[in-house]
ZAMARGU-4260 file (C-alpha; in steps of 0.2 Angstrom, whole numbers, plus 5000, padded with zeros to 4 digits):
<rodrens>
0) 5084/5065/4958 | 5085/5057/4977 | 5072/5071/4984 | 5062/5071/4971 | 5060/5052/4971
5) 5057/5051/4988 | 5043/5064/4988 | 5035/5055/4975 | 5036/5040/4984 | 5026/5048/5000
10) 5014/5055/4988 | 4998/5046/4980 | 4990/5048/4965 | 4984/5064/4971 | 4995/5078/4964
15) 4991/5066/4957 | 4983/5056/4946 | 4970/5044/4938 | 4971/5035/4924 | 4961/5027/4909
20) 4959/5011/4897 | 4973/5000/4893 | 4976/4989/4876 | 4978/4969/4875 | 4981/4956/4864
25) 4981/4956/4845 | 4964/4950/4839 | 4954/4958/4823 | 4945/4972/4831 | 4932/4968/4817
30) 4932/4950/4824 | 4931/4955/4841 | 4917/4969/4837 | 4906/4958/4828 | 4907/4945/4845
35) 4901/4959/4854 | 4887/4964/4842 | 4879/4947/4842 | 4879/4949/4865 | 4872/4966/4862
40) 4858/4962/4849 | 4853/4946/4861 | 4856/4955/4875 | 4863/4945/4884 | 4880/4946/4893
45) 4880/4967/4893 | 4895/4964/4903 | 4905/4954/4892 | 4899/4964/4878 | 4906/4980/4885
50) 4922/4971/4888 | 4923/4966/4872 | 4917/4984/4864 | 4932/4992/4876 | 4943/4982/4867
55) 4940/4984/4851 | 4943/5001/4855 | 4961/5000/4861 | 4964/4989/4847 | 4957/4998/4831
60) 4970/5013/4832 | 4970/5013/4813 | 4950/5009/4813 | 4942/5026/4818 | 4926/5023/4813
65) 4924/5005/4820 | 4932/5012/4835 | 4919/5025/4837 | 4904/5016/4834 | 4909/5002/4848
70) 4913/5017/4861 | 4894/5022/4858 | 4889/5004/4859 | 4897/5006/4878 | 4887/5020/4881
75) 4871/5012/4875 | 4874/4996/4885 | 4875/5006/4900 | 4860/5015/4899 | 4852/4998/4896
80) 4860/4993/4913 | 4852/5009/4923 | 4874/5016/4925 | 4869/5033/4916 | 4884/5043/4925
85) 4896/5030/4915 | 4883/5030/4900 | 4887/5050/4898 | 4906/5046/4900 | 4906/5034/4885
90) 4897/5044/4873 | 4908/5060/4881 | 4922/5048/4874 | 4916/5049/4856 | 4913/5068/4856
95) 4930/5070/4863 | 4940/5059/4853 | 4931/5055/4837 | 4928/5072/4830 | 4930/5065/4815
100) 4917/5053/4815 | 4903/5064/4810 | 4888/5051/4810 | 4892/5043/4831 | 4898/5061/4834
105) 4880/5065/4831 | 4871/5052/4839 | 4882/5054/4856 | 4878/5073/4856 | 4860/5068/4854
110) 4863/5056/4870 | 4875/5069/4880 | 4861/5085/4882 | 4858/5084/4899 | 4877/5080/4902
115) 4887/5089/4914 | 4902/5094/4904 | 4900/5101/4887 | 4907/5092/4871 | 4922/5097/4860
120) 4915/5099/4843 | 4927/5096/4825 | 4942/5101/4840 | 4934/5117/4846 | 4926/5119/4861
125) 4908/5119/4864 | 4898/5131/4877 | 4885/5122/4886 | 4872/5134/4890 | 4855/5135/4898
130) 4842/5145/4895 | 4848/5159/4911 | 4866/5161/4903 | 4873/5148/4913 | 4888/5142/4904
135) 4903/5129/4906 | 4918/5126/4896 | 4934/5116/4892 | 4949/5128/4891 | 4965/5117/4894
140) 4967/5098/4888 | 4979/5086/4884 | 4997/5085/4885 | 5005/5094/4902 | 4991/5100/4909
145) 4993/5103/4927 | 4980/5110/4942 | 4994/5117/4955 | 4993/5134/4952 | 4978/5150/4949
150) 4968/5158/4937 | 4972/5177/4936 | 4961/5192/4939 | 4957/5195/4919 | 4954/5176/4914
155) 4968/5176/4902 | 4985/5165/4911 | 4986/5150/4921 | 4998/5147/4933 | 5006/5128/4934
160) 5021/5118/4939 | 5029/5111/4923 | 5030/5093/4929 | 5045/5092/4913 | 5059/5099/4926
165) 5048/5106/4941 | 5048/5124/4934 | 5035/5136/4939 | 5028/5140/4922 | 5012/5151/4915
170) 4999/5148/4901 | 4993/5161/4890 | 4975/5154/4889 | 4970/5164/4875 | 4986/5161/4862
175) 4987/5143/4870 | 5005/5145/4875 | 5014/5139/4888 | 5032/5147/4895 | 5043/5144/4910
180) 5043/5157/4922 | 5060/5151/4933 | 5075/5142/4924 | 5081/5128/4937 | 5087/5116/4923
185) 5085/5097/4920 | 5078/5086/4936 | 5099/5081/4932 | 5107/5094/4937 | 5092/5100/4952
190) 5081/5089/4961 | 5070/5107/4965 | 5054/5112/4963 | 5037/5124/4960 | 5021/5120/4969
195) 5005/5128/4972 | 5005/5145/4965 | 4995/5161/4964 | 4994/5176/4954 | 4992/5195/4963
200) 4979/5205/4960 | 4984/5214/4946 | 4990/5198/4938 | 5008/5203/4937 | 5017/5196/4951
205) 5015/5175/4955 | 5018/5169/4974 | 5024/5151/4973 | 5031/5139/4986 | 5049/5129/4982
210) 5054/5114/4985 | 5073/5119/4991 | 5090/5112/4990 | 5088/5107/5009 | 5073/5097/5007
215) 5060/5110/5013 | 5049/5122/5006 | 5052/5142/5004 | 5039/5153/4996 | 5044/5163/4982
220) 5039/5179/4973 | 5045/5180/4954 | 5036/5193/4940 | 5023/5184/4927 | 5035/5188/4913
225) 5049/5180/4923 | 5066/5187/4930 | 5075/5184/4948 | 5064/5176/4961 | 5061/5184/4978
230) 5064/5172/4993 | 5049/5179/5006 | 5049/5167/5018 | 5061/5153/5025 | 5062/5145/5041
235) 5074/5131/5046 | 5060/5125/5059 | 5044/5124/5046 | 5044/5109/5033 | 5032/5117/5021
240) 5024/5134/5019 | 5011/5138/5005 | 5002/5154/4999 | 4983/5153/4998 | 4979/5170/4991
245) 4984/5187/4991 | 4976/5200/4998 | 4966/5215/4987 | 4979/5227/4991 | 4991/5215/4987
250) 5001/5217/5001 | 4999/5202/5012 | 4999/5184/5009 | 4985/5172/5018 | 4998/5157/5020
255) 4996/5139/5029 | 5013/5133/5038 | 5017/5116/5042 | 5032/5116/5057 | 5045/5102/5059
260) 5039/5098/5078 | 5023/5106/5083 | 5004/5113/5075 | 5001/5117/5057 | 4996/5135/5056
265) 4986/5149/5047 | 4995/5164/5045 | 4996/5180/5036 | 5013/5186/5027 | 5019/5203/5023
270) 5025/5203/5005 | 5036/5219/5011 | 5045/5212/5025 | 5041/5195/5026 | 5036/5194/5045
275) 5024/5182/5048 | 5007/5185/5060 | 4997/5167/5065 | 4979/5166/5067 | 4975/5148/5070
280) 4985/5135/5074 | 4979/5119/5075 | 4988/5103/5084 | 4985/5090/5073 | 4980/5092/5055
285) 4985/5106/5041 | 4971/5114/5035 | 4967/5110/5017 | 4959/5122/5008 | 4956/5142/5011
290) 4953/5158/5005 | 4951/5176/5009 | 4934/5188/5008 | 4938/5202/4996 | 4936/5212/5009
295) 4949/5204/5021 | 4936/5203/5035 | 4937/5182/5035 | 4944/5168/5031 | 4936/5152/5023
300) 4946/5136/5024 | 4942/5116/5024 | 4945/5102/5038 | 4943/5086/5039 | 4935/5080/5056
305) 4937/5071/5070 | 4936/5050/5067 | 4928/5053/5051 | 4934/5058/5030 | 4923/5070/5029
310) 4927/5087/5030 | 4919/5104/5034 | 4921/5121/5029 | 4923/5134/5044 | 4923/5153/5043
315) 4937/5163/5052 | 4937/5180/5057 | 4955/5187/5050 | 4960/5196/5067 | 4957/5177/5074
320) 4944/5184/5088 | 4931/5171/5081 | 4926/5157/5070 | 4909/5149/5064 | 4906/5132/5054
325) 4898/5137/5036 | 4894/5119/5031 | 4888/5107/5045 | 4883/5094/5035 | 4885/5075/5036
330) 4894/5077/5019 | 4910/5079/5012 | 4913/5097/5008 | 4926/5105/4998 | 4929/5124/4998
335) 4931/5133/4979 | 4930/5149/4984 | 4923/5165/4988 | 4913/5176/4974 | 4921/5193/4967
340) 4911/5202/4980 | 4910/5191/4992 | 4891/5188/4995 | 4893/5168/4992 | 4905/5154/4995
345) 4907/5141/4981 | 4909/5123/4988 | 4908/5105/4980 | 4899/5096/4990 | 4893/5076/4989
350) 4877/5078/5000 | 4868/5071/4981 | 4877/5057/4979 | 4888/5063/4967 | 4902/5079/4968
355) 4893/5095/4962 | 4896/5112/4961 | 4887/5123/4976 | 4885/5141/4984 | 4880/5146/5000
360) 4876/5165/5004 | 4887/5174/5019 | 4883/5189/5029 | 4894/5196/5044 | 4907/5180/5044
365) 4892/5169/5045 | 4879/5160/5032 | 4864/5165/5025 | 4852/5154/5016 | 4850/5138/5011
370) 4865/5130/5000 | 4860/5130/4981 | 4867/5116/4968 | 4874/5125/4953 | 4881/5109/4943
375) 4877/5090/4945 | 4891/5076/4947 | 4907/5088/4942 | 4917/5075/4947 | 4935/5078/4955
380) 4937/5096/4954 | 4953/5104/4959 | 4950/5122/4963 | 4959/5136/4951 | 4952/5152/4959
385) 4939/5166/4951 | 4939/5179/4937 | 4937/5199/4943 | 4922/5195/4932 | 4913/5179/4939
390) 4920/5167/4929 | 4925/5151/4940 | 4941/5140/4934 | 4942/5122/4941 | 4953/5107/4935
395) 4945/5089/4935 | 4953/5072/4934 | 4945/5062/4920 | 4955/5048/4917 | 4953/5030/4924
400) 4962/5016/4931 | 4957/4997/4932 | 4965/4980/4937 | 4968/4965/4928 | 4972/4948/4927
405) 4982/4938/4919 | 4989/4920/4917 | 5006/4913/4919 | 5016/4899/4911 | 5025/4894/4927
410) 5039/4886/4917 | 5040/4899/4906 | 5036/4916/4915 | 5025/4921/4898 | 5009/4925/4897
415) 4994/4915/4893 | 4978/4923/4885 | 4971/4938/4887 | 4971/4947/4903 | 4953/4952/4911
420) 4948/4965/4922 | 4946/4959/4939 | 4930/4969/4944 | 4914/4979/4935 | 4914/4988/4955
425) 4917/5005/4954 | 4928/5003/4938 | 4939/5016/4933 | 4943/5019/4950 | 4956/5000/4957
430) 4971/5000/4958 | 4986/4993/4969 | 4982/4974/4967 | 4989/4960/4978 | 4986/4942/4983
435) 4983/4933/4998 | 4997/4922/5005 | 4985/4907/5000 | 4982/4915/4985 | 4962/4914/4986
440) 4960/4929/4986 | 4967/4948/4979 | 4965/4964/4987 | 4965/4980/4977 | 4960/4999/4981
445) 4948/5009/4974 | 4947/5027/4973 | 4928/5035/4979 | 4929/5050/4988 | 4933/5066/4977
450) 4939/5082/4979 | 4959/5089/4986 | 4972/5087/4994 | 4962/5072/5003 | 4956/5057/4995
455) 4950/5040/5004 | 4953/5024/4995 | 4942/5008/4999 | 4952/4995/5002 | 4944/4977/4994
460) 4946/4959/4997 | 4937/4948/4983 | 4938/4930/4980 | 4947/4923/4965 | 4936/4912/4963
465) 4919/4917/4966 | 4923/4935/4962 | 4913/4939/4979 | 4919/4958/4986 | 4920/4965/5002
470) 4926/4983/5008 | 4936/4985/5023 | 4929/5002/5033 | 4944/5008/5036 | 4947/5030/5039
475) 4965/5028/5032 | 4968/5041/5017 | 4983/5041/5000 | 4984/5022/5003 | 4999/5018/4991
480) 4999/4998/4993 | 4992/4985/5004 | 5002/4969/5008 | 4994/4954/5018 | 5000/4946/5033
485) 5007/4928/5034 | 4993/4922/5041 | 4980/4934/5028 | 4971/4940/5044 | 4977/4958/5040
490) 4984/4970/5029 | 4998/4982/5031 | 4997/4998/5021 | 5008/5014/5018 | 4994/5028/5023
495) 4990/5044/5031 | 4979/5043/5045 | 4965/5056/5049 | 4979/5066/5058 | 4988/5069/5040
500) 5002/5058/5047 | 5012/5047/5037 | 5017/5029/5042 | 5013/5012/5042 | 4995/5004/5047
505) 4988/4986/5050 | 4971/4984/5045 | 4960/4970/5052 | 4952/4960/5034 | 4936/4956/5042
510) 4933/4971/5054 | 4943/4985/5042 | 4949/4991/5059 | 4966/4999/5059 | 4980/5001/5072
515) 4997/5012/5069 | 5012/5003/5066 | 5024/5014/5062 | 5023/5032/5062 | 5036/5044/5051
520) 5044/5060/5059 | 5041/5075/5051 | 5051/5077/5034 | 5054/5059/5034 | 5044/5044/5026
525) 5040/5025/5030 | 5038/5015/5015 | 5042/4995/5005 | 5034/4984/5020 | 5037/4967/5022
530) 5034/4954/5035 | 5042/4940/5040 | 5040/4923/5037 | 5031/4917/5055 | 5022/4937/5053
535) 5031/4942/5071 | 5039/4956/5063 | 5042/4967/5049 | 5057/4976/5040 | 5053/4995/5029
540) 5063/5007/5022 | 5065/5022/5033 | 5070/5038/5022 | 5075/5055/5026 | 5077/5066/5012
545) 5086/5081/5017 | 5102/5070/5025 | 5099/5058/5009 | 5099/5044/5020 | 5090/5028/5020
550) 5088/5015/5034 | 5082/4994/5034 | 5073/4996/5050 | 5066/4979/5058 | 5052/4982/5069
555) 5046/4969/5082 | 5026/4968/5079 | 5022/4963/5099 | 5035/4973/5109 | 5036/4988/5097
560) 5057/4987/5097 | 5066/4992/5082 | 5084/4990/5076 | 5093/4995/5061 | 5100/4981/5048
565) 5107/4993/5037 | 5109/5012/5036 | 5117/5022/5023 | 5120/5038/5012 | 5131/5036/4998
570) 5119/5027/4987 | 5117/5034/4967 | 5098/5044/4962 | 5086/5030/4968 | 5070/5031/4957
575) 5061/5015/4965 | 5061/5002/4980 | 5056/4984/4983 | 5061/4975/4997 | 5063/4956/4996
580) 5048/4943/5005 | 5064/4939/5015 | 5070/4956/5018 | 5089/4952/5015 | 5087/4961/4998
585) 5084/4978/4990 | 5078/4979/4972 | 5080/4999/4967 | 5078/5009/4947 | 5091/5021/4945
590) 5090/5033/4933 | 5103/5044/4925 | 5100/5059/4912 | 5118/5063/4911 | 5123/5044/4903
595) 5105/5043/4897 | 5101/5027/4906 | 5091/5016/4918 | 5096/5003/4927 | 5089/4988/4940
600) 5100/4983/4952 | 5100/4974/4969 | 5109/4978/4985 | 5110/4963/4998 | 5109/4968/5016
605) 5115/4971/5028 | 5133/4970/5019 | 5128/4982/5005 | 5136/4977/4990 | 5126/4981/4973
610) 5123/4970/4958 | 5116/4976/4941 | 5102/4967/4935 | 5097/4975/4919 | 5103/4991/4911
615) 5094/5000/4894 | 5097/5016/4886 | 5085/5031/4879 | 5070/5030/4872 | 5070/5011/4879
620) 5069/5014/4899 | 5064/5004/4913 | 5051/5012/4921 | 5049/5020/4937 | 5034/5024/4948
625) 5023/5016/4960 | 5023/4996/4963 | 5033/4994/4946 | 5043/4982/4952 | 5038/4967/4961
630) 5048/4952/4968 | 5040/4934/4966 | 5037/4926/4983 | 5050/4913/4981 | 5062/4928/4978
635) 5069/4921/4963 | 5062/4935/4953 | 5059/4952/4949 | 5046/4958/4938 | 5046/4975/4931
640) 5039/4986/4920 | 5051/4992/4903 | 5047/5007/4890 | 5053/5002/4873 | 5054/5015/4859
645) 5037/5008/4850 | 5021/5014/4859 | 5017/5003/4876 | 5025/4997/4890 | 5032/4977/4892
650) 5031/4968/4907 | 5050/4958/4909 | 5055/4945/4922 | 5073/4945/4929 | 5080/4930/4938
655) 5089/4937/4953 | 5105/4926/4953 | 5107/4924/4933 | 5101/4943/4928 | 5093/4931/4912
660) 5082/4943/4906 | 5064/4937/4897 | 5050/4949/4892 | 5034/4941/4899 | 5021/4945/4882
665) 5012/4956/4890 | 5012/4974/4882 | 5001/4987/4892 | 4995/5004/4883 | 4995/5017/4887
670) 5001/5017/4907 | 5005/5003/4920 | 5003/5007/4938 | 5008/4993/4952 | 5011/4974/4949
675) 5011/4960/4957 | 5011/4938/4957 | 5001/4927/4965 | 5008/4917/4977 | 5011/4901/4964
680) 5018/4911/4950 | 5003/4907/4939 | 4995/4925/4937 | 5000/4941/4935 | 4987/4956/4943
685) 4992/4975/4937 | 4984/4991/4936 | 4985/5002/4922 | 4975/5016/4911 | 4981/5034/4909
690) 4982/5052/4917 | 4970/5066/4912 | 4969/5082/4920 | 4958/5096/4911 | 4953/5114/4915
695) 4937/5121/4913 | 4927/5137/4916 | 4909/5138/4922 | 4901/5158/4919 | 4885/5167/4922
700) 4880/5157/4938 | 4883/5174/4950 | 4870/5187/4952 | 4877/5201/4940 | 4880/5215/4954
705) 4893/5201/4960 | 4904/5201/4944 | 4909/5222/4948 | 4925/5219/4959 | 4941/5216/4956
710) 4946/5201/4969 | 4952/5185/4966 | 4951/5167/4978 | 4963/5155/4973 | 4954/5143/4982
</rodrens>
């Protein structure tokens, strides 16, 4: 799985993801309800109350009813605290999960009528409906879902990546099926892939691109039903190709193309022959988002803009003779799509405050009218594609991820008390903690901007002790981890830069100012910083997937020279990386399907010899993913996170030179993402909550002389 891990190194929580509440302690939920009854009956201490309310619904798993009643209490306190958008999450929680639970099921429906999602009702799907037809549903939740794929022409399958082994698979939305459309076996025995797929006109053929053997992208053509896959485009000098939409006739693919040295381009594809004609190339960023008129006339795709993370949506004439800006607007716009006969362009748009759901009429390549709001606060949408009848399919990420404190027995390693959220700011949306070399204070990362492939996460440096918060104005983008210098002036961070360049950055912690360290090479990526003691130079990991190499590099931070410590190719599947705060050792997870095991090992450099730390066998597996495993500052330990067979994740501490292994106390439900120790060894910060991805459907928002033709926009 070494390409696969590294890619998912590169990549933040986009394909991401977003997670939701986590589970502590082992108090009487009754107890613990009751504490925050008496704060919310006084009201006094909403906070805390809230806090407590959370917990007693992580806690009363066995408790429905208690459960539901405090999630209600939640929504209430926040309405008393003037934060209606979360107020209409919570009581959305109680519809959602406590269908059971007639009487609060009721009473959050009465509080949800202006919300902007519809409720589930006794686990069947509610329309909600205003009074000219407009109507939006849930069609796809739980377990799998995923947003990489289309809607096809007649509503009725989904097109997705099957994140199980990387398949390209298809949901029969109406029997509520899914099926694996290609065969590529266990992540075992290929480290390939699907991504980003669209159905064809008639809904019987899917375009797809693959994620080859060599480290780059094809794009594939296979039937709906499955069968041998058709390799239509690959090109040894372009690093990733991916089909936007096909055209009415279905013999054409619009196509963006990423090449290995050079501009990022829009393209169309024959589906006969292959060959490729380019419209647009464009030096320094790959277009996000685009789609084709149903007439074939234009093309409407996304960009983010000079210096700033916002983006625009322009209009390009197909033959490439001219172009014209459809949204100039100081806000962040996301194109959906155009309409079945493509009179208006859908967009999500921020220009309120919140994401919603817009369209804007076009005439002629150009637009006509004023931009009208069709749905409030939507939230993260991921854009699925239209109906032949008006129907419009869009994913949204729902779940939430906050981060915690907790204290240390430094003799001991083990927990002591409770762990506390470290913020009320933006919550649901931190992550990534880590501390100060002082330890006063911690920095974390929150997710704000909405809307795909781009996402900007505020960086955030708040005291420990007076929980004062600042945010860092920095224009960097899929910020996996921030690090602080020796002397905590600055912060490096793994990032992409306004360019959609990968590499490492150096932010200023008062100014947020940010200055390019080290930038990856095409196919390649940068990650596992770590400075030196005296803060004159740093050593990071240097991988380059299709040779399967990886390199300690040690950059010098004033004269820019670099020079390799270690290099190699010959190590096993590598699921995770920490470097050492001395750099002279690599912690790295492997992971094998065949023996059915995980294993922690460290490799000292530069001489290479491996040592295993800790080894466990399915269902009990050490966990993989980002910032799960964390060295303490000393270097004496490693911390990381373990998967037992009873529900939850642990939190264990290895001693490097022993291998003594000792769980911490600390067990984390339902997901853990990044960890990390203060400087002492007396608190433990992490992340967790857990993914959710839903599909729904909004209808009867298009004049109906639009719902006549059969066309389709992905995007």
């Amino acid at each position: 799985m070494f390409l696969s891990t590294l890619r998912t190194i590169a990549i933040s929580a986009a394909a991401t993801l977003l997670f939701a509440g986590s589970t502590f302690g082992q108090q009487n939920p009754r107890e613990v309800f009751e504490r925050a009854r008496m704060l919310d009956e006084s009201n006094q201490n909403l906070t805390e109350a809230i806090k407590l309310y959370g917990q007693v619904v992580s806690q009363a798993n066995e408790q429905r009813a208690l459960a539901a009643r405090a999630q209600f209490r939640i929504g209430i306190l926040y309405e008393r605290l003037g934060r209606k958008a979360e107020a209409q999450r919570a009581f959305q929680t109680v519809v959602n999960q406590y269908a059971d639970q007639s009487e609060s099921v009721r009473r959050a429906q009465a509080k949800i009528v202006k919300s902007a999602l519809p409720a589930k009702n006794n686990g069947a799907l509610a329309n909600a409906k205003s009074t000219n037809g407009f109507a939006i549903r849930q069609v796809w939740a739980g377990e799998g879902v995923d947003t990489e794929g289309s809607i096809s022409a007649d509503g009725r399958y989904l097109s997705f990546t099957d994140w199980d082994t990387g398949d390209l698979a298809v949901r029969d939305l109406a029997a509520g099926t899914n099926r694996r459309v290609t065969n590529k076996g266990t992540w075992a025995e290929s480290d390939q892939f699907a991504e980003w797929s669209v159905f064809s006109p008639d809904g019987r053929q899917i375009a797809y691109a693959w994620y080859n053997q060599d480290g780059a992208y094809d794009l594939r053509i296979i039937a709906r039903d499955g069968g041998r896959p058709r390799v239509l485009y690959r090109n040894d000098e372009v690093r990733h190709v991916q089909p936007e939409q096909w055209t009415s006739d279905g013999k054409s693919l619009l196509v963006r193309v990423a090449l290995k040295s050079g501009p990022t381009q829009i393209a169309m594809l024959s589906v006969n022959d292959g060959s490729l004609r380019v419209l647009k190339s464009i030096a320094w960023a790959l277009p996000e988002k685009m789609g084709l008129s149903p007439d074939g006339r234009f093309i409407a795709y996304q960009m983010p803009l000079d210096n700033s993370t916002k983006r625009d949506i322009f209009l390009l004439a197909s033959d490439g003779t001219s172009e014209t800006p459809l949204t100039n607007h100081a806000a962040d716009d996301v194109f959906l799509g155009w309409s079945p006969d493509g009179r208006h362009i859908l967009f999500a748009s921020d220009r309120t405050g919140a994401m919603g759901v817009w369209k804007v009429g076009v005439a002629g390549g150009k637009p006509v009218g004023t931009p009208e709001l069709i749905r409030r606060d939507v939230g993260r949408v991921w854009p699925l594609g239209f109906t032949a009848h008006g129907a419009y399919y869009f994913g949204v990420e729902t779940g939430t991820v906050d981060v915690h404190l907790v204290s240390l027995d430094r003799a001991t390693g083990r927990t002591v008390g409770s762990p506390v959220r470290v913020t009320e700011r933006f919550a649901g949306s931190n992550t990534w903690p880590d501390f100060s070399p002082d330890g006063a204070f911690i920095s974390y990362l929150s997710k704000r901007q909405t809307g795909p492939p781009f996402f900007q996460q505020i960086m955030t440096v708040q005291s420990l002790a007076t929980g004062e918060a600042r945010d860092l104005p920095t224009r960097l983008g899929y910020v996996t981890r921030a690090r602080w210098s020796p002397d905590g002036h600055s912060l490096i961070v793994n990032a992409r830069d306004q360019k959609n360049r990968q590499g490492l950055y150096r932010v200023d912690v008062k100014t947020g100012d940010s200055t390019t360290l080290v930038q990856a090479e095409p196919g390649a990526i940068v990650t596992s910083p770590r400075w030196s003691r005296d803060g004159q130079s740093f050593r990071y990991l240097y991988l380059d997937p299709p040779a399967k190499r990886m390199r300690l590099v040690e950059r010098d931070v004033a004269t820019g020279q670099e020079s390799d410590v270690f290099s190699t190719t010959t190590l096993p599947p590598i699921q995770r990386l920490a470097l050492s705060p001395s750099g002279d050792r690599i912690g790295f997870i492997t992971h094998d399907l065949t023996a059915r095991t995980t294993s922690l090992s460290v490799m000292s450099v530069p001489g290479g010899q491996v040592r295993a730390l800790a080894t466990t066998t399915f269902p009990a597996t050490i966990m993989y993913g980002y910032d799960l495993l964390e060295w303490s500052r000393d270097g004496r330990f490693i911390y990381f996170v373990k998967k037992g067979e009873a529900a939850g994740q642990q939190v264990w501490r290895v001693v490097v030179d022993s291998g003594e292994l000792t769980p911490i106390g600390l067990t984390i439900t339902p997901f853990v993402l990044g960890i990390a120790v203060h400087p002492d060894g007396s608190r433990l910060a992490f992340a967790a909550g857990e993914s959710k991805i839903e599909v729904w459907a909004m209808e009867n928002f298009l004049p109906a002389a639009q719902n006549r033709n059969v066309s389709i926009s992905r995007h």
